[in-house]
N, C-alpha and C positions, 0 to 999 in steps of 0.2 A: 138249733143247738142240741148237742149229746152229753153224756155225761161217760165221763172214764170208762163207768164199768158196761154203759150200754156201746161204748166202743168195743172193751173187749167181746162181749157178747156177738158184735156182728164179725169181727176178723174174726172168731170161732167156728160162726156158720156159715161164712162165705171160704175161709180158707183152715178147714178141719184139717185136711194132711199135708197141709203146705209148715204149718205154724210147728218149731220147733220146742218155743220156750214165750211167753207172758207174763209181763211182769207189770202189776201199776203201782208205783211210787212217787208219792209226792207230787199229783194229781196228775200224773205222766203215764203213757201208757209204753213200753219197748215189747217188741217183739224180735226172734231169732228166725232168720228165713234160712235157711243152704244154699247156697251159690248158687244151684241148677234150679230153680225157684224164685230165685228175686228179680227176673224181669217180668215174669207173670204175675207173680204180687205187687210191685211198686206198678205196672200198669195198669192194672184194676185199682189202686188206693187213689191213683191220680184221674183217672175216666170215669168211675161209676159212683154215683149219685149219693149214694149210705158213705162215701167215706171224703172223694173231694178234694184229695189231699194233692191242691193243684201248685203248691209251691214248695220246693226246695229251700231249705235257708241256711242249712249246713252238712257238710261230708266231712268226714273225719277218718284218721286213720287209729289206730288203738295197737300198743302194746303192752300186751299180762305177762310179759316172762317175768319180772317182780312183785304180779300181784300177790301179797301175802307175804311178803318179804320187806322188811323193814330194819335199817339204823337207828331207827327216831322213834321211840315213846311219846308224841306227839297228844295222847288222851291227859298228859294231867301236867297243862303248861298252865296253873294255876299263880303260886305266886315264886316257883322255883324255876319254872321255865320248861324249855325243850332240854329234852336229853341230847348228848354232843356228839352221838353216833359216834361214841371211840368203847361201850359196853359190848363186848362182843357177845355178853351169855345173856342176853336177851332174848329170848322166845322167840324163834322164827318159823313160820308156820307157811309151807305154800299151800294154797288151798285152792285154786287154779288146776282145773284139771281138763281148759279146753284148749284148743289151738292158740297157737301166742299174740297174731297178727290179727285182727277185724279192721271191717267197714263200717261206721255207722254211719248211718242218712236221719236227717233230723226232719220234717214235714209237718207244715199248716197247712190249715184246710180254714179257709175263711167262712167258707159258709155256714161249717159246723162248727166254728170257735173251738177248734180242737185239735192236740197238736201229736205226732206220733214218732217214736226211735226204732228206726228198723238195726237189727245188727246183724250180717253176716259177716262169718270167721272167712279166712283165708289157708286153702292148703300150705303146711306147712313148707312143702317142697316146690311149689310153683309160685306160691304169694300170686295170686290170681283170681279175681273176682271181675263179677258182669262192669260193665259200665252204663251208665244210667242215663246218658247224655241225650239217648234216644226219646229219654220221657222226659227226664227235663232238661235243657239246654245250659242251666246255669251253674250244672254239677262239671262243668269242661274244667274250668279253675281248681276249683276244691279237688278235686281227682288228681291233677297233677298236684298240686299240695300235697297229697296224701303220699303221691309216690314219690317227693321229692322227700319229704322226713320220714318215711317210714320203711320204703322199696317195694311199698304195694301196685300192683300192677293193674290195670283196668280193660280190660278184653274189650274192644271195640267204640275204645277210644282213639281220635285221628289224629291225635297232635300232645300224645302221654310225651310231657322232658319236662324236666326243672325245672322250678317257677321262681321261686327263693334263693338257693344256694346259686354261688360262682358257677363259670362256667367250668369243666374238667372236676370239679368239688368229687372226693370220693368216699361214700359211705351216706349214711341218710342220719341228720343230726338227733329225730327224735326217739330214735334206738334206745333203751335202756343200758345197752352194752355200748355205744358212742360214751368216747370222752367226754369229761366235763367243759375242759378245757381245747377240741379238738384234734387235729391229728396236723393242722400247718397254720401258718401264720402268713400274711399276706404283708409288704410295707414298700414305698416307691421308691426307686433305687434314683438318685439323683444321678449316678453318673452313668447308669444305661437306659436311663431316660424310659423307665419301665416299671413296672407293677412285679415286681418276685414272691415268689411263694417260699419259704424256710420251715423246715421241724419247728414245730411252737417251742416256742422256750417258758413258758406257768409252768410251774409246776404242778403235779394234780394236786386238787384241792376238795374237797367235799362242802358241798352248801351249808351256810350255818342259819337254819330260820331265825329272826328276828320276832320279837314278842314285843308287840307295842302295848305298854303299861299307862293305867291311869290312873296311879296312886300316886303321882309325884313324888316316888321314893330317890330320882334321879335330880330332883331340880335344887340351885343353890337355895338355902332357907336365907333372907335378907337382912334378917337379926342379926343371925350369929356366922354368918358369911360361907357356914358348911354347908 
């Protein structure tokens, strides 16, 4: 067994000019690779002895075009609640100054009880990154996952299509810029004995968080029947 920082320590000396960025928080260690580097890296984390890291257990896709961009005053849902996202002079701050779209790979290593988050970004013009299925076989799903909500693309993967969405479905739902409510509506048409697709008819609507309370300020008092 390792410890955090004598992980970071070894990704430092085995991979000095591969590693673009390090971070350990919250007993976690993430690392940034570059696309033309992350099959030589996740190969080694998965083969060589100091790291081990022979199991995949999630791929993900990530979009920042809103990180730092917010409706919601969400720091002081104390006894007044969440803000209703209709302030519009609220403070907005993007602070996000990398590529919009990433990869992340989440990775255990049993033997070292240690577990690691690789993240490569994706060109913004090709949304194109390695595919990992060569190291590990159980990143085939999660990849399509990725490129089913997001449009992210996996280079030398054999069987990249939708996993989730309908089939013809068009655009990728986990887009920051994707409707709330969609772009069609699907319901069976009884007299053409068929499944149709129609312009949705919601209207847009903005999410309203829910703040669950534990002062029983909501409950009837049995006294006095308020």
């Amino acid at each position: 067994m390792i410890t955090p920082q004598q992980l970071i320590e070894n990704l430092e000396q085995r991979f000095a000019e591969q590693l673009e960025t390090k971070v350990l928080a919250f007993g976690e260690v993430t690392i940034e690779v570059a696309t033309k580097d992350l099959i030589e890296v996740c190969t080694a984390l998965e083969s060589e002895t100091d790291f081990a890291f022979t199991q995949l257990i999630d791929l993900c896709g990530v979009d920042y075009s809103a990180y730092g961009l917010t409706e919601w005053s969400t720091d002081d849902a104390t006894t007044e609640g969440f803000s209703r996202g209709v302030d519009k002079t609220l403070p907005f701050e993007k602070k996000w100054d990398k590529p919009r779209f990433a990869s992340v790979i989440h990775l255990i290593s049993i033997t070292n009880n240690m577990r690691l988050r690789i993240r490569t970004f994706a060109d913004e013009g090709s949304l194109v990154v390695p595919s990992v299925t060569t190291i590990w076989n159980c990143a085939e799903w999660f990849e399509r996952e990725s490129f089913d909500l997001f449009g992210i693309l996996y280079d030398g993967h054999t069987d990249l299509r939708r996993i989730l969405t309908d089939y013809g479905f068009v655009g990728h739902p986990f887009r920051k810029d994707f409707p709330l409510t969609g772009n069609v509506e699907m319901r069976y048409d009884a007299t053409e004995r068929r499944c149709v697709y129609e312009p949705v008819s919601i209207e847009p609507r903005m999410n309203v968080p829910r703040v669950i309370r534990n002062d029983l300020r909501y409950t009837q008092n049995e006294e006095t029947g308020e």
